[in-house]
C-alpha positions, 0 to 999 in steps of 0.5 A, spaced: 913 635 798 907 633 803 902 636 797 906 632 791 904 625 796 897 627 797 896 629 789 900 622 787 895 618 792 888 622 789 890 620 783 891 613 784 885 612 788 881 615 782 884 610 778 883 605 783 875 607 783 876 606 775 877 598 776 870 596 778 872 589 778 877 590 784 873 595 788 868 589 787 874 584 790 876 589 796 868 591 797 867 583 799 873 581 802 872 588 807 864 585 808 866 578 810 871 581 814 867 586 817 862 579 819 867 574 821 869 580 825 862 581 828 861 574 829 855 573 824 857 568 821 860 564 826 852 565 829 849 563 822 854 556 823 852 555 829 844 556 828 845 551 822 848 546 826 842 547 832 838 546 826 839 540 824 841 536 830 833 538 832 831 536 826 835 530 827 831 530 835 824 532 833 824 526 827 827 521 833 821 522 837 815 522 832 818 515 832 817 513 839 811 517 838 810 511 833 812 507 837 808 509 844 801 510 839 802 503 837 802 501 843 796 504 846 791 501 841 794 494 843 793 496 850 785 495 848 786 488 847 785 483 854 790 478 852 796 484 851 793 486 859 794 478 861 800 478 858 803 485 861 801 482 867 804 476 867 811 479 865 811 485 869 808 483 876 810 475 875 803 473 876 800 466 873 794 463 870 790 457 873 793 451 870 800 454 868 807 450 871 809 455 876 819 454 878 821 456 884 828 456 885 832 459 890 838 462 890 842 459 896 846 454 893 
């Protein structure tokens, strides 16, 4: 009786074997389990994301990089200096109208 159910399932794999098409089908299905089990692809997902959000990040900067070098060949010039200085440090020139106004109502 066992040695009937051994001879039945050796002859059912042996024709399995003869489909090359579903051995084709259980050979992927196993491979991608046997990575999604693994966890390649979840880490393969995962460097992709990583990827475009650096890529996304490396394109930001080059434009502040643009933006800063721009700035640094407007730094050479004296009227930019003066009106920095206006800006930054509150500073005027000779002639200019200066306001006070006070805070205490």
């Amino acid at each position: 009786m066992i040695r009937n159910f051994f001879v039945r399932l050796g002859q059912s794999i042996a024709s399995f074997f003869h489909q090359p098409l579903k051995v084709l089908i259980v050979c992927s299905i196993l491979v991608f389990f046997g990575l999604l089990l693994d966890g390649s692809l979840f880490r393969l997902w995962r460097l992709n994301r990583d990827s475009v959000e650096l890529t996304h990040r490396i394109q930001l900067l080059e434009s502040d990089s643009k933006i800063i070098d721009q700035k640094l060949l407007r730094t050479k010039d004296p009227s930019f200096i003066e009106l920095e200085a206006r800006e930054k440090l509150d500073l005027a020139s000779e002639g200019d109208l200066v306001f006070v106004f006070s805070d205490e109502e």
